[in-house]
C-alpha positions as CSV (number, residue, x, y, z in Angstrom):
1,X,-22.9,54.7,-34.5
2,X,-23.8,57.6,-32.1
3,X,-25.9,60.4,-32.3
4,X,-24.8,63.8,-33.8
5,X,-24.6,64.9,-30.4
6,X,-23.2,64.1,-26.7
7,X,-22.9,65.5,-23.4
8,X,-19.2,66.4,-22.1
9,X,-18.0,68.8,-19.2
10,X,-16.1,72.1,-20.9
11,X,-14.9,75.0,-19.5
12,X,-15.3,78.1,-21.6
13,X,-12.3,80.5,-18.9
14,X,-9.8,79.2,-16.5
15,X,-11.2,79.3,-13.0
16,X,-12.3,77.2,-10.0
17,X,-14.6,74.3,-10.1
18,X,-17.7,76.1,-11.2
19,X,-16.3,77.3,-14.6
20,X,-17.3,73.5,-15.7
21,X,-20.3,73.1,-17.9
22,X,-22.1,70.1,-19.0
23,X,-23.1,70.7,-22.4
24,X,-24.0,69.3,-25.5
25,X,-21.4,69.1,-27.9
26,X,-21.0,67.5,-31.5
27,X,-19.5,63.5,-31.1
28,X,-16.0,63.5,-32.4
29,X,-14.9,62.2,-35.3
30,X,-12.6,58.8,-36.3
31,X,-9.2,59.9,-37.4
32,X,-6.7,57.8,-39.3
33,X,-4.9,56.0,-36.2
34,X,-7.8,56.6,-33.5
35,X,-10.3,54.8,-32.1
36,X,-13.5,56.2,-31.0
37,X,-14.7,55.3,-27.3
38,X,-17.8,55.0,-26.0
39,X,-16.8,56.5,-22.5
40,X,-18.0,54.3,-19.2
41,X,-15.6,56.4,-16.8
42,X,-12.9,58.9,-16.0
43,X,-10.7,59.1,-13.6
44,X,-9.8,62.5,-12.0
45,X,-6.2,63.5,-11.9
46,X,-4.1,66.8,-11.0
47,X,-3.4,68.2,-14.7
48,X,-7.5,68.4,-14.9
49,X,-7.2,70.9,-12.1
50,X,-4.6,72.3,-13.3
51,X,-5.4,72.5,-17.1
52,X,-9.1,73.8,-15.3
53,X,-7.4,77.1,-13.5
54,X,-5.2,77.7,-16.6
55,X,-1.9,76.0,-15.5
56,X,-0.8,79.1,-13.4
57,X,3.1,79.0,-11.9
58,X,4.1,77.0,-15.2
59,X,6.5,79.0,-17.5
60,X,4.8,79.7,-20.6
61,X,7.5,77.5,-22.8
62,X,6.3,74.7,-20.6
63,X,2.6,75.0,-21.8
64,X,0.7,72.6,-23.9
65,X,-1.2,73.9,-26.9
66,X,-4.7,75.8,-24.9
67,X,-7.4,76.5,-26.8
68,X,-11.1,77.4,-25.2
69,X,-13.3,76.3,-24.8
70,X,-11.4,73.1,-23.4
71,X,-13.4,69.4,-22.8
72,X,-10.8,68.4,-19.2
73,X,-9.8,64.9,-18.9
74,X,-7.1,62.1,-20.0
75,X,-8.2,59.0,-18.3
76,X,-10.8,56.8,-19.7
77,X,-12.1,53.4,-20.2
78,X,-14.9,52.5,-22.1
79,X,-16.3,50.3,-25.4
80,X,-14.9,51.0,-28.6
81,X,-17.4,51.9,-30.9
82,X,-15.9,52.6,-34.2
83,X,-11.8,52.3,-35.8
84,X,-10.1,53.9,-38.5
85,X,-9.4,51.6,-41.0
86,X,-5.1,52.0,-40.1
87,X,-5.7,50.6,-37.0
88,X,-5.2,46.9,-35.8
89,X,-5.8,45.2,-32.4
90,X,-8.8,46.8,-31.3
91,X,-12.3,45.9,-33.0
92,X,-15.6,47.2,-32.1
93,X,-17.0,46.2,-28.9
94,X,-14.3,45.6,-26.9
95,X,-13.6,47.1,-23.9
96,X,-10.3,49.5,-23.3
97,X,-9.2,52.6,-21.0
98,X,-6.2,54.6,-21.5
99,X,-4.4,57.9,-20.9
100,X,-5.2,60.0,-24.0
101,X,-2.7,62.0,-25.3
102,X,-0.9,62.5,-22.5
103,X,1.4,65.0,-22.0
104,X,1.4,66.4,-25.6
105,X,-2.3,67.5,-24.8
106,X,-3.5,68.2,-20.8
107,X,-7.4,68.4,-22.6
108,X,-7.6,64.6,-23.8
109,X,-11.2,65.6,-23.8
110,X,-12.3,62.4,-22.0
111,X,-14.6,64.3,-19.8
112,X,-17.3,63.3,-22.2
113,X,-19.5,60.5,-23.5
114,X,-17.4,60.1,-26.3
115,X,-13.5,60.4,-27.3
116,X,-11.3,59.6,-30.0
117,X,-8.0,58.2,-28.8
118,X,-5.0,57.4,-30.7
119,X,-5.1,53.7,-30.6
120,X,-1.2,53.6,-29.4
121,X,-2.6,54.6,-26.0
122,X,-5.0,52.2,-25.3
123,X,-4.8,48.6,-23.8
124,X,-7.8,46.0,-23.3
125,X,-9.3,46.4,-20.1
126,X,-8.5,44.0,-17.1
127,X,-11.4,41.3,-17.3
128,X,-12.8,40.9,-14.1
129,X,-12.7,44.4,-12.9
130,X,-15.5,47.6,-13.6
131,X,-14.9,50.1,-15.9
132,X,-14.9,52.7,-12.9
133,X,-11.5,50.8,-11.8
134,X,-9.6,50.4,-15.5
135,X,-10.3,54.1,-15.3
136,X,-8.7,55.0,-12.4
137,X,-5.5,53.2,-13.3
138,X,-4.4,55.1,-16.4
139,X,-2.5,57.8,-15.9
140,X,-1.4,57.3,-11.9
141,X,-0.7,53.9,-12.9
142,X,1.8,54.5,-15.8
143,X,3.2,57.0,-13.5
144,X,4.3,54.5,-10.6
145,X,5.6,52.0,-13.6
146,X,7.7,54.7,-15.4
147,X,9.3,55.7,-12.3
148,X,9.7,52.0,-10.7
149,X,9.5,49.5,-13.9
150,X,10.4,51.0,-17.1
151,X,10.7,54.4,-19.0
152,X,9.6,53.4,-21.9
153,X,10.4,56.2,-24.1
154,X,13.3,59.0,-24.9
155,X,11.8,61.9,-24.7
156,X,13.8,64.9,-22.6
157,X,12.3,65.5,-19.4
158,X,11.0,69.1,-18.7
159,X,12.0,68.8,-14.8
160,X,15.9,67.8,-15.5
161,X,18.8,67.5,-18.3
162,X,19.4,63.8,-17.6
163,X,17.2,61.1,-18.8
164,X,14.9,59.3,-15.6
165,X,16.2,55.7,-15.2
166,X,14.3,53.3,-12.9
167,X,16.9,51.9,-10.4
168,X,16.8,47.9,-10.2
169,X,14.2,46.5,-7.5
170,X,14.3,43.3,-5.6
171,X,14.3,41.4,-2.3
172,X,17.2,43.2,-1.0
173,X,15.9,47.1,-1.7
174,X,13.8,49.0,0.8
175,X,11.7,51.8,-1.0
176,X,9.6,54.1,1.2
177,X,6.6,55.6,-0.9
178,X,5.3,59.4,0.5
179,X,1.7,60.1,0.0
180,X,1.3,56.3,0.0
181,X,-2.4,56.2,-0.1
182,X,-3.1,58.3,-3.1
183,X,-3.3,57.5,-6.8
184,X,0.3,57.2,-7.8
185,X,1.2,56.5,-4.2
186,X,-1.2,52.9,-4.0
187,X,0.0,51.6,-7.3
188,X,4.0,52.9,-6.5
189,X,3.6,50.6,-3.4
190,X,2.7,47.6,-5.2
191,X,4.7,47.5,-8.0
192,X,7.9,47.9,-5.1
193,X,6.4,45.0,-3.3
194,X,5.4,43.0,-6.7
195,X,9.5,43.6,-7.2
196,X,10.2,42.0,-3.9
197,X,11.2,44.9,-2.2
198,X,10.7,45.9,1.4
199,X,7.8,48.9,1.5
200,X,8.0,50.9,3.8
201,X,4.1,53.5,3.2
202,X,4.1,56.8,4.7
203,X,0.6,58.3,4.9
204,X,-2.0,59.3,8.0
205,X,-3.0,56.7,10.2
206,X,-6.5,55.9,8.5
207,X,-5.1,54.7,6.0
208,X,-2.4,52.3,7.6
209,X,-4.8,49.0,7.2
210,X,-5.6,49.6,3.8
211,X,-2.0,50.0,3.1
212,X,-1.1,46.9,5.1
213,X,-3.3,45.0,2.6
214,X,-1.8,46.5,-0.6
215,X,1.9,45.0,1.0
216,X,3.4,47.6,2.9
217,X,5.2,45.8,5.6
218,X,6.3,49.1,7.6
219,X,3.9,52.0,8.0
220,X,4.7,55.5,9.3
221,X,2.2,58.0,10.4
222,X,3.6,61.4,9.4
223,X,1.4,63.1,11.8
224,X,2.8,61.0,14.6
225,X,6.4,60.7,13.6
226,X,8.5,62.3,11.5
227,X,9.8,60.2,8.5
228,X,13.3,61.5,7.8
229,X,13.7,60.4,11.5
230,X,11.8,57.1,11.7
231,X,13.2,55.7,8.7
232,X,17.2,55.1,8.0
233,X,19.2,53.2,4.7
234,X,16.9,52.9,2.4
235,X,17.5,52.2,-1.5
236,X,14.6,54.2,-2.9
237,X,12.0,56.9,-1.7
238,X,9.4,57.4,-4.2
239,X,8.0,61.2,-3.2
240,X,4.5,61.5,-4.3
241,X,4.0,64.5,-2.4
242,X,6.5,66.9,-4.0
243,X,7.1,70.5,-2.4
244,X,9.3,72.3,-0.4
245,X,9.5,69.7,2.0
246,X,10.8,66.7,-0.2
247,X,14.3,67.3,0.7
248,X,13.7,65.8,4.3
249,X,13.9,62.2,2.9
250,X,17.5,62.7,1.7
251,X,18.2,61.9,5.4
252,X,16.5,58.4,5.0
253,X,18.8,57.1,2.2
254,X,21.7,55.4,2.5
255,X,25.1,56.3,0.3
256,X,23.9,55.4,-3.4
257,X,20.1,55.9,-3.0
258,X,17.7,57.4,-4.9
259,X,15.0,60.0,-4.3
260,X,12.3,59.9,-6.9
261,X,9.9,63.3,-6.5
262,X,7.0,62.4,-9.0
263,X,6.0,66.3,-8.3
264,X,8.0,69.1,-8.4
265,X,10.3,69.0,-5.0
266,X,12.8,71.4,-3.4
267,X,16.1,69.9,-2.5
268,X,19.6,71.2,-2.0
269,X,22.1,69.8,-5.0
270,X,25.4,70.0,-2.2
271,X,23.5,68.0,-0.1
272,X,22.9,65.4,-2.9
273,X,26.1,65.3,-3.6
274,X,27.5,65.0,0.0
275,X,25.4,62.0,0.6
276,X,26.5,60.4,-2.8
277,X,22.7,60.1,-3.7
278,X,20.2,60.7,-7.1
279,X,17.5,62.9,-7.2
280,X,15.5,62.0,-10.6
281,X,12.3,62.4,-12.2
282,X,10.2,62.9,-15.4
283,X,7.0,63.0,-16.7
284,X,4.7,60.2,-17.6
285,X,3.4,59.6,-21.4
286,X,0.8,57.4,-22.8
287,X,1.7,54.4,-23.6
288,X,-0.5,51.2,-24.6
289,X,2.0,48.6,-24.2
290,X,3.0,49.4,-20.5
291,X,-0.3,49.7,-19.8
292,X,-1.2,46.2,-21.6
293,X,1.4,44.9,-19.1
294,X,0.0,46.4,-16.1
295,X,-3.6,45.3,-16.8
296,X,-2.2,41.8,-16.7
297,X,-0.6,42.6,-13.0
298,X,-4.3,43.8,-12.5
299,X,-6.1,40.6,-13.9
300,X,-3.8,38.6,-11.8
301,X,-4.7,40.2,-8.5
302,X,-1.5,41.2,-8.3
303,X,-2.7,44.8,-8.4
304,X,-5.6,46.4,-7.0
305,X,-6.9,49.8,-8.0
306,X,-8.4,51.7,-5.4
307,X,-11.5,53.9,-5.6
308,X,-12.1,56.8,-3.3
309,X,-15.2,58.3,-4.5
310,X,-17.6,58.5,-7.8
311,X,-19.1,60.9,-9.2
312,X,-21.5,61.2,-12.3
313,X,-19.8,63.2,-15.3
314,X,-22.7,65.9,-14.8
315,X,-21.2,66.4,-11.3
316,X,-17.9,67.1,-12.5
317,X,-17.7,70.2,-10.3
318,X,-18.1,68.1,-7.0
319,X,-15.5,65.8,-7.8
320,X,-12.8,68.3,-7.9
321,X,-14.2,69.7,-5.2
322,X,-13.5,66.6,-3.2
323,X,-9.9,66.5,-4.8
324,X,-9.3,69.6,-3.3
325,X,-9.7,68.2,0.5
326,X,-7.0,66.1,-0.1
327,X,-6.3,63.1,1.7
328,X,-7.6,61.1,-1.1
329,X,-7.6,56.7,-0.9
330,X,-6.9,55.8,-4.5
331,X,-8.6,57.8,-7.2
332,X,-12.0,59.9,-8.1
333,X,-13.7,58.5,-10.9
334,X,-16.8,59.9,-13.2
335,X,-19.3,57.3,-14.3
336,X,-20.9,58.1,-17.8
337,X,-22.4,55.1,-18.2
């Protein structure tokens, strides 16, 4: 078993990056349906930014419960050190990563050495890949597979009245992926061309090899051209990118397509409606089994997670530092171990 004690990153008041503190804080304990992690690495997504700076802009009926001082993080893979005695399918010293307690809770409280995770989010990490990768697939992959592959719950979304449903994928659809390079944006292109369909990435040019090589077999360089003009009929745009300037891609489907903004996006409802077109999205959740399913894809080969820097958890504060210049390949990961 642990010590008493372990080092995690906190914040004690919402703020920029250097309202993170690595401190020593008490190891948490077991709880009946959790399994305690011995944390290897963390990946960095948006809600730790946002959960960081206090989730400013979101209605305060929206907010998750916020209680300082806060341990950030969700994603995590690691080496189960201890069960509660309710649990089956994990046992002590195997390896796992997951999205904890997502979006019930935005402070998982995986920026740490230690975290307890209810045992229904975690999966058995991919053999044959590092524990820096397993954690960067969590959360941006369930993402790309609960908009492209399967739901995999009923719970309301916050962004719209009707429920999100994936639109069938195969050799006959073109889907065109926004902000194809980033986290959600890398794994969105390869479950599309896992599917069969025709990928058409939109990202800067630097990152049109590496985008090649996950499958896209048409790339666009936004800064060049303008996608809602170099594109025309395709079945699915998957928006990663979000903003006032989502609405462009309406132009790019044909009669019956479907624009899926994984962020919030601006678009004009007549103008869906004129075009016969879906706008639709939601809001990933945890979820073992899906992610049991995508570290088999993983294992295969068939995916590949991409890694765009490290950082050790102590230097928390420089890896959202480097989220915030953008233009991020794949994830940010901290290595604890």
């Amino acid at each position: 078993m642990p010590a008493n004690t372990m080092k995690a990153i906190r914040i004690h008041h919402f703020g920029g990056p250097e309202v993170m503190r690595h401190e020593e804080v008490p190891v948490p304990e077991v709880g009946p349906g959790e399994v305690l992690v011995r944390v290897s690495a963390v990946g960095v997504n948006p809600p730790d930014w946002y959960m960081r700076e206090g989730m400013p802009g979101v209605p305060r009926e929206m907010l998750p419960p916020m209680s300082l001082p806060i341990i950030l993080g969700t994603d995590v893979s690691g080496v189960v050190e201890a069960v509660a005695g309710d649990v089956e399918g994990f046992k002590e010293g195997e390896e796992v990563f997951g999205l904890v307690r997502f979006p019930t809770s935005l402070q998982g409280s995986a920026y740490a050495e230690y975290v307890t995770v209810p045992a229904s989010d975690l999966a058995h990490k991919p053999a044959g890949i590092e524990h820096l990768h397993a954690a960067g697939a969590a959360m941006s992959g369930l993402t790309a597979w609960q908009f492209l592959v399967e739901l995999g719950h009923d719970h309301p979304s916050p962004f719209q009245a009707e429920q999100h449903r994936p639109v069938r994928i195969d050799s006959g659809t073109t889907v065109l992926v926004n902000g194809a390079a980033g986290g959600v944006g890398h794994f969105a292109v390869q479950l599309a061309k896992w599917k069969g369909a025709h990928v058409i990435a939109v990202a800067s040019g630097e990152h049109e090899e590496f985008l090649r090589e996950l499958g896209a077999d048409q790339f666009i360089d936004y800064t060049k051209n303008r996608p809602e003009e170099a594109a025309r009929d395709v079945d699915l745009v998957v928006d990663t990118v979000g903003g006032p300037h989502s609405g462009r891609f309406l132009r790019t489907l044909k009669r019956g397509g479907a624009l899926f903004p994984v962020y919030l996006a601006d678009f004009d409802p007549e103008e869906v409606a004129e075009r016969a077109v879906v706008v639709s999205s939601t809001q990933v959740r945890s979820d073992g089994r899906q992610l049991e399913q995508l570290a088999g894809l993983i294992e295969a080969g068939t995916v590949r997670v991409a890694v765009d820097s490290t950082f050790p958890l102590a230097d928390a504060r420089q890896a959202h530092e480097r989220a915030a210049q953008g233009h991020i390949r794949g994830k940010i990961v901290l290595t604890v171990r």
